[in-house]
C-alpha positions in Angstrom: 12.1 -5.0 2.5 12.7 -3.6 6.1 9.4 -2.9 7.5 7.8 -1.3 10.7 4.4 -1.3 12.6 2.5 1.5 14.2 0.5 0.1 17.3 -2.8 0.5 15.6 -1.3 -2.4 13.2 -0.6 -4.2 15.8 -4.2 -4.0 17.2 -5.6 -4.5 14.1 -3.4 -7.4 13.5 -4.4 -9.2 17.2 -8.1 -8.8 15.7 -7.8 -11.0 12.7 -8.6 -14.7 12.4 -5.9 -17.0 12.0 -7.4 -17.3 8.4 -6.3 -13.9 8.2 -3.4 -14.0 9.6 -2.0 -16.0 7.0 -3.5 -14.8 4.1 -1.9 -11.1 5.1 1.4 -12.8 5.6 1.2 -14.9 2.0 0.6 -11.1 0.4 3.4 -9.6 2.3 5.8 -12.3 1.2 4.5 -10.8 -2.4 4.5 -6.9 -1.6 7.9 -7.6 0.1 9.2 -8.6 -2.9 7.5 -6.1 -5.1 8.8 -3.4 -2.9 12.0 -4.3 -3.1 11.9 -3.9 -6.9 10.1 -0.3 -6.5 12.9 0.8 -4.3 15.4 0.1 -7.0 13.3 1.4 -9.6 10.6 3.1 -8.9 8.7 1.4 -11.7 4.9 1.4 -10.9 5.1 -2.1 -13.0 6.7 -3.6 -9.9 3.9 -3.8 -7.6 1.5 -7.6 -8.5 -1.7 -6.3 -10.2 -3.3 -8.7 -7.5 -2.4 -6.7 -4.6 -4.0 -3.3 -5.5 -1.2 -1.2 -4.4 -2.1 2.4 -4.5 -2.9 5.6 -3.0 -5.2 6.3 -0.1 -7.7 9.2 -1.5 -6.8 12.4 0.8 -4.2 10.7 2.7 -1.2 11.8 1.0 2.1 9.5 1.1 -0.3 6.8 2.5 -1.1 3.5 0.1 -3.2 1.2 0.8 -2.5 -3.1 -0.2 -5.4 -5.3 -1.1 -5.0 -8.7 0.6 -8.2 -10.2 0.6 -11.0 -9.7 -1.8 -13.4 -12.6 -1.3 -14.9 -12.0 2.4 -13.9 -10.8 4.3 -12.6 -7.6 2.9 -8.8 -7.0 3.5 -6.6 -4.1 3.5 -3.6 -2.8 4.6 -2.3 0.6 4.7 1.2 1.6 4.5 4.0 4.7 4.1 7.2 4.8 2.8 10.1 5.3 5.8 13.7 4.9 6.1 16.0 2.3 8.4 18.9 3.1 10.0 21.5 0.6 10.3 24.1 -0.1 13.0 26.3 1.0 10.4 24.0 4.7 9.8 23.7 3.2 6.4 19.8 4.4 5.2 17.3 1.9 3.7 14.1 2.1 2.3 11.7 0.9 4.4 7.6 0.4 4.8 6.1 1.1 7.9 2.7 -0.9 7.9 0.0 1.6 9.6 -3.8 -0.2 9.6 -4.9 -3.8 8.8 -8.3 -4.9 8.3 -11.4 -4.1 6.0 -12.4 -0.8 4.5 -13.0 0.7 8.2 -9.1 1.7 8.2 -9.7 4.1 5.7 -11.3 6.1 8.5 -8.2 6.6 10.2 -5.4 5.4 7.2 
């Protein structure tokens, strides 16, 4: 899955442990995977029951990813985009927006 990241990601990223770090990367691995078969299908069965994935209450076309649920809290929220490639082909894409605990529903 082509992704992207808003600067607040970034931030929030720079803030996790290492610990963190690479339990968010061993979920995206997953969610990478399992978006790829939602793009294809669009069969809500795609995304790992383990990850959570679903909508952000009153943020509309924003989801939120559950990466961590044994302390700390993690959470990742995310949108659906397009890429353009150098070809001006279009692909489905997820732009990653906030990382961290439940504080990033403050500003999903």
């Amino acid at each position: 899955m082509r992704f992207e990241r808003t600067e607040p990601f970034k931030a929030d990223y720079e803030r996790l442990s290492e610990n963190e770090r690479e339990a968010f990367r061993t979920a995206a691995r997953s969610f990478n995977a399992a978006a790829d078969r939602f793009a294809e299908t669009k069969d809500p069965s795609s995304w790992p029951a383990s990850l959570r994935v679903k909508p952000v209450t009153n943020a509309p076309g924003i989801f939120e990813m559950t990466w961590s649920f044994s302390g700390p809290d993690g959470r990742a929220t995310w949108e659906w985009t397009t890429a353009i490639d150098a070809a001006g082909r279009s692909w489905p894409a997820v732009r990653w927006r906030r990382l961290g605990n439940h504080r990033i529903f403050r500003e999903p």
